[in-house]
Structure formats: C-alpha cells, structure tokens
C-alpha positions as CSV (number, residue, x, y, z in Angstrom):
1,X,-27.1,5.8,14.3
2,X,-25.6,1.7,14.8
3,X,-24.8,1.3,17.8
4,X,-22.3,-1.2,19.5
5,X,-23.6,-3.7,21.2
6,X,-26.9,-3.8,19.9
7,X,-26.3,-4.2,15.8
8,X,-22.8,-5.3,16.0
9,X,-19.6,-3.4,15.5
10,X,-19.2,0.1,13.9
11,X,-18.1,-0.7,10.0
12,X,-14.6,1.2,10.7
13,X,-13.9,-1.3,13.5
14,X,-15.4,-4.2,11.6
15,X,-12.7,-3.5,8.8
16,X,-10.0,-3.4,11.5
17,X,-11.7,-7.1,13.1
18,X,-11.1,-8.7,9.6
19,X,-7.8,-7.6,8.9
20,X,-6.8,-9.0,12.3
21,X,-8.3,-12.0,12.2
22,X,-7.2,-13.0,8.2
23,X,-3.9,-12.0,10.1
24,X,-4.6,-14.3,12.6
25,X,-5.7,-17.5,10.7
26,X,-1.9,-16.7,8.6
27,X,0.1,-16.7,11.3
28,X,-1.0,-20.0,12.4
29,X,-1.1,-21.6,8.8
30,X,2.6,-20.3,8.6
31,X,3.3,-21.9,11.7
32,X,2.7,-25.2,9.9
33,X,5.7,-27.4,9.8
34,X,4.6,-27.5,6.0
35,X,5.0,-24.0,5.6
36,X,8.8,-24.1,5.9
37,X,11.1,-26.0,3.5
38,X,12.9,-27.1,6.6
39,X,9.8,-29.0,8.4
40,X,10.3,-26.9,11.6
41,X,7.7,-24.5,12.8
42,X,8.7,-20.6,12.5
43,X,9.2,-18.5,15.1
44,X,6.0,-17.0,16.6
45,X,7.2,-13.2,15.7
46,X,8.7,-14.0,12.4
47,X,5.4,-15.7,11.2
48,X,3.2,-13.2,12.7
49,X,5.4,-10.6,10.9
50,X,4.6,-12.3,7.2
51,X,1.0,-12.6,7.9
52,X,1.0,-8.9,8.4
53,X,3.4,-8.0,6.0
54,X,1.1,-10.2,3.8
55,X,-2.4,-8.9,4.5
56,X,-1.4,-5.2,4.8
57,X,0.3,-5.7,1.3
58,X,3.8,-4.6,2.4
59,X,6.6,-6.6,1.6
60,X,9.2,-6.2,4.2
61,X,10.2,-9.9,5.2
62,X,12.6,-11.2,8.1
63,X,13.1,-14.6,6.2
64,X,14.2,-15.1,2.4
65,X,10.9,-16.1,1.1
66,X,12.2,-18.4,-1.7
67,X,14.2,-20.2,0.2
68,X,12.3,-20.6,3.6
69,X,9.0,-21.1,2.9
70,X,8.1,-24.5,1.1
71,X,5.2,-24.1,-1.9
72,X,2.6,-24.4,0.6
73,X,4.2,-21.4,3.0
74,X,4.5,-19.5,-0.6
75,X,0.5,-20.1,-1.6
76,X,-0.8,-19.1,1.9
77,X,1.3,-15.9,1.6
78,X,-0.1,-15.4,-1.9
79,X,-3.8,-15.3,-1.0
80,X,-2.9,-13.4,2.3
81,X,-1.9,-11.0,-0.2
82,X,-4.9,-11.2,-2.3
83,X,-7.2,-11.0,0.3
84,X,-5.6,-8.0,1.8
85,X,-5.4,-6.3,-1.4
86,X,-8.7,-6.9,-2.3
87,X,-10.1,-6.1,1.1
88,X,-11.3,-8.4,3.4
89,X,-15.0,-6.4,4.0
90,X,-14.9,-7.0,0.1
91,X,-14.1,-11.0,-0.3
92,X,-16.6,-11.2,2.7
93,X,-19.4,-9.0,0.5
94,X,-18.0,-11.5,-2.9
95,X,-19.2,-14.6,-0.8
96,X,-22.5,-13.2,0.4
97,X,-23.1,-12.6,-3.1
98,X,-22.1,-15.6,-4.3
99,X,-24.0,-17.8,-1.5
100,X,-27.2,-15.9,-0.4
101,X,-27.2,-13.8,-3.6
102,X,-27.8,-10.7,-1.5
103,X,-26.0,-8.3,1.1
104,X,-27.2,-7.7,4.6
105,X,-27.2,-3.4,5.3
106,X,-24.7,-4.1,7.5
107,X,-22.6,-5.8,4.8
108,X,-22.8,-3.2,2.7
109,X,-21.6,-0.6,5.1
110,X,-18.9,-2.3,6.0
111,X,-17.9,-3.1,2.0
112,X,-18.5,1.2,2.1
113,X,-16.5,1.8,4.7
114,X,-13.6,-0.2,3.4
115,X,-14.2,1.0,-0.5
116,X,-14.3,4.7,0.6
117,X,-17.6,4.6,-1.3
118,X,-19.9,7.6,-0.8
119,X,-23.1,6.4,-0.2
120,X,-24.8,2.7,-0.8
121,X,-26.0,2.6,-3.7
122,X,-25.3,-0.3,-5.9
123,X,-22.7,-1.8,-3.4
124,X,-23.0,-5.2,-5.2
125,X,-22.5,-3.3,-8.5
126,X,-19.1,-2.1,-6.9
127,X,-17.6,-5.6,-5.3
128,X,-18.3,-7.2,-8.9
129,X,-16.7,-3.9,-10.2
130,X,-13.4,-4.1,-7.8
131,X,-13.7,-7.9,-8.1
132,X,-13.7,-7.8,-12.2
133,X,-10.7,-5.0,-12.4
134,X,-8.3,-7.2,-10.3
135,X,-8.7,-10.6,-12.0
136,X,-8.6,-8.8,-15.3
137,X,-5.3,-6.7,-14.5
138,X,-3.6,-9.4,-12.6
139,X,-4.6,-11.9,-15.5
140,X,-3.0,-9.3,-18.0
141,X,0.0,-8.9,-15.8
142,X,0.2,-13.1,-15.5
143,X,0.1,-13.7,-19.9
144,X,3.3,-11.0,-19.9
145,X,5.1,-11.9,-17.4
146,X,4.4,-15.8,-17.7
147,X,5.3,-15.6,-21.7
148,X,8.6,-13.9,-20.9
149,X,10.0,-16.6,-17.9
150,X,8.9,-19.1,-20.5
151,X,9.8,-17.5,-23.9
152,X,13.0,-15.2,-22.7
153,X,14.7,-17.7,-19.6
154,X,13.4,-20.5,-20.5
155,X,11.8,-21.8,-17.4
156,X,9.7,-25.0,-17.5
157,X,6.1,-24.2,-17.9
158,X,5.0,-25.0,-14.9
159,X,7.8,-22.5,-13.2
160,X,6.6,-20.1,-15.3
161,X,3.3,-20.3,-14.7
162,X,4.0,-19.9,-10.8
163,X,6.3,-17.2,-11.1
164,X,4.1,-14.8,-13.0
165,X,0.8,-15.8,-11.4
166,X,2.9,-14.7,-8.0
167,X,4.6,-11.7,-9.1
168,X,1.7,-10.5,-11.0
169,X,-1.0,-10.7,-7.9
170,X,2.1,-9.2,-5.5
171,X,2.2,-6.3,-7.8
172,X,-1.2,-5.3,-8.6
173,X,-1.7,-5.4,-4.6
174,X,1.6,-3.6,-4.6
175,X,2.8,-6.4,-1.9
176,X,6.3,-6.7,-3.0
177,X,7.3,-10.1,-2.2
178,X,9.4,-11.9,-4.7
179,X,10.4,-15.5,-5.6
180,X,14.1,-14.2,-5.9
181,X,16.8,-13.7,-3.0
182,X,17.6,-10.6,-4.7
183,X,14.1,-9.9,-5.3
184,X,14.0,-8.4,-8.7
185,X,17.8,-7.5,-9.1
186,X,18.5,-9.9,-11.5
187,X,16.0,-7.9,-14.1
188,X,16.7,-4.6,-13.3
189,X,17.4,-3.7,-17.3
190,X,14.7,-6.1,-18.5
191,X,12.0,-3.4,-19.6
192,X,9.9,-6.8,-20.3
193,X,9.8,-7.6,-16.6
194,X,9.9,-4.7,-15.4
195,X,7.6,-2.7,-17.3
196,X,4.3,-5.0,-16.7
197,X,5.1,-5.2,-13.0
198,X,5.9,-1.3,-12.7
199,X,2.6,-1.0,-14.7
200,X,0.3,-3.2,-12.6
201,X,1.5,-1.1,-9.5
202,X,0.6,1.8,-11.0
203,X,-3.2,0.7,-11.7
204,X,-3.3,-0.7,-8.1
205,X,-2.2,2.6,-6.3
206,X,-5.0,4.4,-8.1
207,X,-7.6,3.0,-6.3
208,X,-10.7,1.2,-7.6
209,X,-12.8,4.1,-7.3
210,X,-10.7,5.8,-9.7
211,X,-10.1,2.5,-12.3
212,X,-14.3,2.4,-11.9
213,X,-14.9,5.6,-13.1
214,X,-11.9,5.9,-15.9
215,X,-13.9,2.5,-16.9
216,X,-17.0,4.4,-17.3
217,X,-16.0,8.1,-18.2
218,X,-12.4,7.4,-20.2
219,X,-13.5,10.0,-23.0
220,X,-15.5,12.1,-20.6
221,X,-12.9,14.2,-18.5
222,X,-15.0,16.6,-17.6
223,X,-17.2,14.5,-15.3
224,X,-14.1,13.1,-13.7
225,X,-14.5,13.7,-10.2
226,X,-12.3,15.7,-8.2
227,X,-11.1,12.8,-6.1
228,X,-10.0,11.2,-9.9
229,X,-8.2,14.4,-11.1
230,X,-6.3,14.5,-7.9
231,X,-5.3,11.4,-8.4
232,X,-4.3,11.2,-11.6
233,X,-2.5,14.3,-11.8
234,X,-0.5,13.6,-8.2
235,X,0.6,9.6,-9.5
236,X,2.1,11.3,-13.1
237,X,3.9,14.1,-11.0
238,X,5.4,12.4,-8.6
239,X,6.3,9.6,-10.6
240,X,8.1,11.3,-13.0
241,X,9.7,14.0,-10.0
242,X,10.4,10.6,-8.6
243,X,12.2,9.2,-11.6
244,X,14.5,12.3,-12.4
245,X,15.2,12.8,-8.9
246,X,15.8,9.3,-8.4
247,X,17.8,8.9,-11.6
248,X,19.9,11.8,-11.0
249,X,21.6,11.1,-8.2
250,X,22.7,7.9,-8.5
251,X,23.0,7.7,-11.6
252,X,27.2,7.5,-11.3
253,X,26.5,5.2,-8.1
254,X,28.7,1.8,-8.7
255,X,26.6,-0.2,-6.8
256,X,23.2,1.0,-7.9
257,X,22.6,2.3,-11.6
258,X,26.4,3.5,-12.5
259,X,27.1,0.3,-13.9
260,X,24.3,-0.1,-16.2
261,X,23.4,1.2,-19.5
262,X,21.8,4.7,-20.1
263,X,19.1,3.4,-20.9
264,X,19.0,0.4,-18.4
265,X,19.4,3.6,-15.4
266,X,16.5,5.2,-16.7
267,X,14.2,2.0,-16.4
268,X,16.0,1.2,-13.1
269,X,15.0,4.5,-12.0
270,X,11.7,4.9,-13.1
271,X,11.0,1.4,-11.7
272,X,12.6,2.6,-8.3
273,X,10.3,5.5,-8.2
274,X,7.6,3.9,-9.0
275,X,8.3,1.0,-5.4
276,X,8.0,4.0,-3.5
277,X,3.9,3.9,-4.5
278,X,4.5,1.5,-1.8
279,X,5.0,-1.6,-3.8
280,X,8.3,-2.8,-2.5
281,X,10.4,-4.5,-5.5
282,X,13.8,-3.6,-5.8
283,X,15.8,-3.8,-9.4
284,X,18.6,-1.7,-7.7
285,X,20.2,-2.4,-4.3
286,X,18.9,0.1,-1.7
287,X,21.6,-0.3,1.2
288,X,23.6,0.7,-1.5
289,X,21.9,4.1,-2.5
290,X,23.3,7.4,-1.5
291,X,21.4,8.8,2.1
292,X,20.2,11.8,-0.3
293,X,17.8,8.7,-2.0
294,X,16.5,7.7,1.2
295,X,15.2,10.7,2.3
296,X,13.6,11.4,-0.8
297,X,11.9,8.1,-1.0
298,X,11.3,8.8,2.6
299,X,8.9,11.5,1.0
300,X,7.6,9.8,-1.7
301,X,6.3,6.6,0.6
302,X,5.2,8.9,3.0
303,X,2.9,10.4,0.5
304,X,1.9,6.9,-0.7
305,X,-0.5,6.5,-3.9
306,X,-4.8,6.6,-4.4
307,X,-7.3,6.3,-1.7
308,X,-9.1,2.6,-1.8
309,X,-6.5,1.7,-3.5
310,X,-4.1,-1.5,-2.9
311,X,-1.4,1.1,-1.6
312,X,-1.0,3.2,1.4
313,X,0.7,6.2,2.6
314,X,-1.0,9.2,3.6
315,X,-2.4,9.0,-0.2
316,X,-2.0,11.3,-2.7
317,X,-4.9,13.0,-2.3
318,X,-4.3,14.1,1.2
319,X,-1.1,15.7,0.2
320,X,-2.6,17.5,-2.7
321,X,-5.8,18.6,-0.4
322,X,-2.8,20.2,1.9
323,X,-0.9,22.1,-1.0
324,X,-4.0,23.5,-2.2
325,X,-4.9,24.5,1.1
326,X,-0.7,26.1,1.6
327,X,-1.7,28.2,-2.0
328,X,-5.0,29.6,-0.9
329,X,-3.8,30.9,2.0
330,X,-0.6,32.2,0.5
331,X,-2.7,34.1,-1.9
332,X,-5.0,35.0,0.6
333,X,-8.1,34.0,-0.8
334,X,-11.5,32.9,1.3
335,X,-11.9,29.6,0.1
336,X,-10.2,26.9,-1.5
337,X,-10.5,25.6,-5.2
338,X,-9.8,22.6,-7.0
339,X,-10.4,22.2,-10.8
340,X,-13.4,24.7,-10.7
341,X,-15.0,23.1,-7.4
342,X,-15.0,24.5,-4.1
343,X,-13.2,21.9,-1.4
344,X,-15.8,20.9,1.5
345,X,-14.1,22.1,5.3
346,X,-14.9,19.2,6.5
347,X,-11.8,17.7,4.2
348,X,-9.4,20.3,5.8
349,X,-9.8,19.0,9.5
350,X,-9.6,15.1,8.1
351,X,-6.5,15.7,5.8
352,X,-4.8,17.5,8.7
353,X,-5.9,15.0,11.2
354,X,-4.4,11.9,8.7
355,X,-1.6,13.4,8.3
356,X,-0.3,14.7,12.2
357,X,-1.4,11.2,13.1
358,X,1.1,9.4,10.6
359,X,3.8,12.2,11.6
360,X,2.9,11.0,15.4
361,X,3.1,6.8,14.3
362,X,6.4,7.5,12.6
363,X,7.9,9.4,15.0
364,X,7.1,7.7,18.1
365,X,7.8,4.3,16.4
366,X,11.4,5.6,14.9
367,X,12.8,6.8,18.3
368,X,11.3,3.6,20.0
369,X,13.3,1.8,16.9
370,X,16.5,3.7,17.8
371,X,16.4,2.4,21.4
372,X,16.0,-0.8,21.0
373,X,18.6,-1.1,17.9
374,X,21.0,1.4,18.4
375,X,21.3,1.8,14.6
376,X,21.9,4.8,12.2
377,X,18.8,7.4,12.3
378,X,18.6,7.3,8.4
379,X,17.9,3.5,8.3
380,X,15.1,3.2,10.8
381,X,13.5,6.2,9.9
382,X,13.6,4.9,5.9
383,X,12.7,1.8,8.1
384,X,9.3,2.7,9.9
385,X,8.2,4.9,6.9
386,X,8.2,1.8,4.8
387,X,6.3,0.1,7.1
388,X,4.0,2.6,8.0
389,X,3.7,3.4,4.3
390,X,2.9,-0.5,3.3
391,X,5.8,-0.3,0.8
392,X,8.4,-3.0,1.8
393,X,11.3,-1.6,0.9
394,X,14.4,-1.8,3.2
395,X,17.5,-1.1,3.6
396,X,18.6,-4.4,5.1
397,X,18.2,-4.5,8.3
398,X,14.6,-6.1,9.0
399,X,15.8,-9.6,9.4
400,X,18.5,-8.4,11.6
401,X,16.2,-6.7,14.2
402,X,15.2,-8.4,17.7
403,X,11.7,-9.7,18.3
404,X,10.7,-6.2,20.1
405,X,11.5,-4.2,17.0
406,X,9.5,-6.1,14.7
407,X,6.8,-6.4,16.5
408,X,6.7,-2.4,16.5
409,X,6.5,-2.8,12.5
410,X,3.9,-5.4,13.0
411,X,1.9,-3.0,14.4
412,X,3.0,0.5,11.9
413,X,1.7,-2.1,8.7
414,X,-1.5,-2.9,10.3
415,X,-2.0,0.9,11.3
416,X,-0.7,2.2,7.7
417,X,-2.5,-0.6,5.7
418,X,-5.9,0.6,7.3
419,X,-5.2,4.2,7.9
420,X,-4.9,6.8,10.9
421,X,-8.2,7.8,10.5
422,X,-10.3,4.5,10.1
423,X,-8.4,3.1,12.9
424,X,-8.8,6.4,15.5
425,X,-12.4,5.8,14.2
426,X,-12.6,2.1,15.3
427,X,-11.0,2.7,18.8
428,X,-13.4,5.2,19.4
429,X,-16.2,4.0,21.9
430,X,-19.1,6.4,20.3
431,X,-19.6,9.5,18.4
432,X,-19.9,12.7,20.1
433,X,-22.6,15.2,18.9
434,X,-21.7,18.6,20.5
435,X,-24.9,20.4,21.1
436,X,-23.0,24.2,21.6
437,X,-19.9,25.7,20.3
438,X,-17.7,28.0,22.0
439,X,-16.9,31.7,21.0
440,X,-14.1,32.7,18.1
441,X,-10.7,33.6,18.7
442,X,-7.6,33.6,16.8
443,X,-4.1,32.9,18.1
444,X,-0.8,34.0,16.9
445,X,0.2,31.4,14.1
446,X,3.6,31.3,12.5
C-alpha cells in the first residue's frame, strides 16, 4: 500500500489537489482586469465562483457571461471547462505522454483513479482513447453548430466560428455556459441548434468508459459490460420519462412551452430533460415552470448521468444498483442480478454510502441556504441540487445571493464534480484493515 508522506498523496486526494489548484490558477486569471469588459477586477467570490462553476463543469453563473467577461475572461473560462471535463489527472497524464513519452506508476493511478478504470493496464491506451473521443465529438458538434450561426443567422465567420467552438466544448463537458443573456432561449424551436447540443450532452454523460467500449464492441452487445448496459438503459429511460413528464405538464404553461408550436414543445421538452443530465442550457425559462417541474428535475439532477463521465449526480448507475437491490429484496431472493451477472456486495455498501452522503451535502447545504436567504424552500433546494448535481440550471436567484451563500455552492460543485466517495476517500488520513469482525445480529428494519 502508498503511503502519504513517503510516495506522495493517495491518487483520490491527488484528483481533489488538481481540481483545486486548476480552480485556483482561474480564479486569479479571472481576476485580471482583462478578464472583464469593464477593466475592473471581479469580486474575489464571484471569480472564485466561475472558476468552480468552470472546472466542475456546472454552469450556474452570478455574472451574465456575455456581457461581463471580455474575450479573454470568455477563453480562460472555456479551457477551465475543458480541462475540468476532461479531467485534470488526464491532461496531466496527456502531457507526460506527450513530453517524456511515458507515465510514472504514480501517474497512472492517479489517471485510474480519476477514469474509474479497473486496473492499469494500457493507461496510455485510455488517455489517447478519452483524449481522441472528445476532440472528435466536440469537432463534430463545432462543423454543425458553426455551419448553422453562419449558414441560418448569418453571423460573420469569425462569430461563428467562436460561438460553436464554445458551445460545442460547454456541451460535450455538459458545462452549460452560454454566449447568450438568455442562454439558449432564443433557439428553443431550432431542432438545428438544439439537437447537436442536446446530442453532444448525451455522449458526455455516458462516460468514456462506456463511449470506449461501444467504440470497440458496437455490434457485440453481449460483451457489453454491466456497468455499459446500466448505463445505456438508465440515460434512454430517464430521458424519455424525463421528456413526457417534462412535456406534460407545462405543456399549456404561457411562459414556458404553451406558446410554442406542438412540435416546437416537444423539442423544448426533450431538450429540457435532457439539462437535467446535468448540462445546464435552458431553451425554456425555468423561474417560469410550474413547482411540479422543479421537483421532478430535482430527481432527475439528483440522479445525474454515467460514471467517468463529464456529468455528475449520484450517476445513473448508483441509482439503478439501488432499484435492483429494492426488487431482490421485495421478491425475496438471496442475491442480486443484473443482466445474467451476480452484483459484487461490495457495490451495495458503496452505492448506499454515495448516495446517504449526497442526501447529507444537500440537505445540510439547503437549510444552511434557507438561513442565510430567507427564500422559498423550492428554489434553494432546486438551487443546491443543481449545484451539487454539476448541472447549472437555476431558477434565478444565484446572482442575487450574498457572498456567504455562494460560497456554500462553491463548495457543493467541487464536492458533486468529484463525488462523495472520492472525496470521503481523500480526507481520509489512512486505510483501516480490521483484523476481527464482530458477531451477527439483526435489528428491526422498516
């Protein structure tokens, strides 16, 4: 076993080291009098707050990103973005290979630790892999977008050019930040907009070890793993559940999708439910949705999308790890089964751990919200679960909150972004081997 001290820092606490400083080294680039279009410095909390809303892809902003941060402000949140998308144990990995040609053991289980890879075998394989898939999606993503703003509005090329290139790397990262005051309002029935973007997100939630092994195994689904199926089968159900719940009820809404088109509310609610895979664009206006909404995209951004993927939440496979475990024991049976394989214990305790710990970080942080806003329950709690969740999505009131507040969703972004888990793992001082165990007994439960 590492240990501290001795061969440096524990790879879980190593990946929590990088994000902070990349957070770090943003805030104080954003602090630049160039990053503003005013030429005044930000304040300390609302530059600290992009940088983290950057790195931990999230999206949620206390400043109009168009129209207070110059080009240069725009371009350092852009590669905070990529960086934190990509993973910062993963760029480090890139440059190693790309300088020395080679990764130090200590690199490669730190890349591990952050790539939820399962052993270390061909890690170098697996940063070009992760590498490749993002340029090529995000390049994809750029051509469609970038022909449209040029081809469909008419922006001047150069526009174009930096429009798509940003929208298209905040969406595969599932960021959310936007070039538009209204964010993406103004092309909520644009299905060529929309689409690609909604699309990109979709690839990013499901996590590179998934994309790697679809690469690999498209036509083989019988040597998917089970992590894959999960996956796969929990982003197309609660997408579409999503979408028809999403659709439904405000679909006679005024201020949201009753004054569109039929088909126009069916993209604008399929695009809605797919945001709440924590990607954080907006077609509709969400102060403006019915409280019924909320709550469900409470749920939905809770539950979040893939493991190592550019998304966070609880991830999907946690939640399906607990259904499975609700329907064995409902039925009664010994053991429980996915797809024809039996699920390792040691999965129950970590999926039950993950998710009391992001109860706990919501909880605590919404009732420390209420007291030092005073506002509604419904809009903090929709508040701290986007934050916690890495989605973005607000219903107005981030800018509005005093320093204190956002601070307190500084710190639920950096906790969602890396997870419950990694980051109890990283505050840990060692890890304890118990040489006993106790007797058996069973309480009363339920």
């Amino acid at each position: 076993m590492l240990r501290r001290g001795t061969r440096g820092l524990h790879p879980a606490q190593a990946v929590v080291v990088g994000f902070g400083l990349v957070i770090l080294v943003g805030t104080l680039l954003l602090l630049l009098p160039i990053s503003t279009k005013s030429g005044e410095s930000p304040s300390i909390v609302d530059a600290l707050f992009t940088a983290t809303s950057a790195v931990c892809v999230t999206g949620l902003t206390v400043v109009d990103t168009p129209v207070f941060w110059s080009p240069f402000g725009q371009v350092v949140i852009l590669l905070l973005i990529q960086l934190g998308g990509l993973g910062i144990m993963i760029f480090a990995s890139l440059v190693g290979l790309v300088l020395a040609r080679k990764l130090s053991v200590r690199s490669r289980l730190n890349t591990a630790a952050e790539a939820k890879a399962v052993g270390l075998d061909d890690i170098r394989g697996l940063v070009r892999g992760i590498v490749l898939i993002s340029a090529t999606i995000e390049a994809a993503t750029f051509v469609l977008l970038f022909t449209r703003f040029l081809f469909g509005y008419g922006y001047p090329i150069g526009d174009a050019a930096w429009h798509a290139v940003f929208h298209a790397v905040s969406s595969f990262n599932n960021a959310g930040f936007a070039l538009y005051t209204d964010n993406l309002m103004g092309f909520v029935g644009d299905p060529f907009i929309c689409l690609p973007i909604a699309a990109a997100i979709i690839l990013g939630g499901l996590g590179f070890p998934v994309i790697l092994q679809l690469r690999k195994e498209f036509t083989r689904p019988l040597h998917w793993s089970m992590n894959t199926k999960l996956v796969l089968w929990g982003t197309a159900v609660l997408l579409v559940a999503g979408t028809v719940y999403l659709t439904a009820i405000e679909w006679d809404n005024p201020d949201t999708l009753g004054r569109l088109d039929p088909g126009a509310r069916v993209l604008a609610g399929f695009f809605q439910s797919v945001q709440t895979r924590t990607a954080g664009f907006n077609s509709i206006d969400i102060a403006a949705m019915h409280d019924a909404s909320w709550l469900g995209m409470d749920v939905l951004m809770f539950i979040g999308a893939g493991p190592a993927s550019t998304a966070g939440g609880i991830k999907v496979t946690t939640f399906a790890v607990l259904f499975f475990i609700m329907m064995t024991e409902l039925r009664g049976e010994g053991s429980v089964n996915i797809f024809g394989k039996r699920l390792s214990r040691a999965v129950h305790r970590q999926a039950i751990t993950v998710v009391l710990l992001a109860v706990a970080a919501v909880v605590i942080s919404t009732a420390v919200l209420l007291l030092l806003t005073g506002l509604d329950l419904d809009r903090v709690l929709f508040e701290a679960v986007s934050a916690f969740a890495t989605v973005g999505l607000s219903t107005g009131i981030t800018a509005g909150l005093p320093d204190a507040a956002k601070l307190v969703l500084v710190l639920l972004m950096f906790a969602g972004r890396l997870g419950p888990l990694t980051l109890g793992t990283a505050i840990a001082l060692r890890d304890r081997r118990i040489l006993y165990e106790f007797p058996k007994e069973r309480p009363a439960i339920g």
